[in-house]
N, C-alpha and C positions, 0 to 999 in steps of 0.2 A: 258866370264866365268860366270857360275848361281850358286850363293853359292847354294840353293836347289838341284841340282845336282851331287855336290859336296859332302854335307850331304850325302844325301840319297844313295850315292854310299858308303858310308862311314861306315851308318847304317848297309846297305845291308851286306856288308860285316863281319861287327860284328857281328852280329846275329848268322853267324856260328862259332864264335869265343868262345872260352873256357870263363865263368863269370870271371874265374883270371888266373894270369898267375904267375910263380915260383916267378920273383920277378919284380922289378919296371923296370930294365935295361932292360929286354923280354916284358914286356908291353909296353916299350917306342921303341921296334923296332916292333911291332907288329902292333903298331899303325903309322908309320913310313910308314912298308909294306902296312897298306891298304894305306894310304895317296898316294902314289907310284903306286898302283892298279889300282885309281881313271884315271890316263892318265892328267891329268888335273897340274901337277904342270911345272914348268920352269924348274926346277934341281930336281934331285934326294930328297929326303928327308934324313935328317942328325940327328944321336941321339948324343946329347955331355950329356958326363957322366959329364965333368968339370962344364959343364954351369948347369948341370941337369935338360936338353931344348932338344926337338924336334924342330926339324928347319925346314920350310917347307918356300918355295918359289910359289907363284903364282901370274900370271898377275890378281891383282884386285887394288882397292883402299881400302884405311885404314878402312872405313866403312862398305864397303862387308868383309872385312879382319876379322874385329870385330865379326860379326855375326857370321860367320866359326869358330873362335875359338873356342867362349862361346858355340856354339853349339854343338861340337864335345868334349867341355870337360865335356857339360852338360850331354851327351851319353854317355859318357865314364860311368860317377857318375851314370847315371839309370841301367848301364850293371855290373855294380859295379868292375868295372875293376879301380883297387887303383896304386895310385906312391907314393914313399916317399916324405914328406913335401919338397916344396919347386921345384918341378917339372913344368912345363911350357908349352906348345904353343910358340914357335916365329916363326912367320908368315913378312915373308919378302915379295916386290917385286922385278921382276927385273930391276925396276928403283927406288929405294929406295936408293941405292949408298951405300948399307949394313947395313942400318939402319932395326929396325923393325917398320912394319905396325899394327901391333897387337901384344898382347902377353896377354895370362889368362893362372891362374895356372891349372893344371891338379887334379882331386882328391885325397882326401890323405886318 
């Protein structure tokens, strides 16, 4: 797995994507949806309103994990695509035994 490919499919996909969206629960599936688009995850990707977390599973290690997060919330914040405080990244694998590999907040 190349987090660079990973991004950039990710990017790619934003770009045709509205600057914002009605509210943080539609930006958190939307960003969900591309994550999902990408072809690249283990499971589905998962939005918990409780947790107030995008849950995304992929075979990497915690290090590629990292980069992908920061990265993709860093795109998020340039496309200006906002969550309410306290919103999240957790980036699992699926040999983590349900732990997270990653987790950054999302923009607010």
């Amino acid at each position: 797995m190349n987090k660079k490919v990973l991004i950039a499919a990710i990017a790619a996909l934003a770009l045709n994507a509205p600057l914002t969206f009605a509210d943080t629960v539609d930006n958190a599936y939307r960003l969900c949806s591309v994550f999902d688009g990408t072809g690249l995850l283990s499971k589905p990707c998962d939005v918990s309103g409780w947790n107030q977390a995008v849950d995304v599973s992929i075979d990497t290690n915690s290090s590629e994990a990292r980069k992908i997060c920061l990265g993709v919330a860093d795109m998020m914040d340039q496309k200006n695509i906002r969550f309410d405080r306290g919103w999240k990244i957790r980036i699992y694998s699926p040999f983590s035994n349900g732990n997270t590999i990653a987790t950054c907040s999302l923009p607010n």
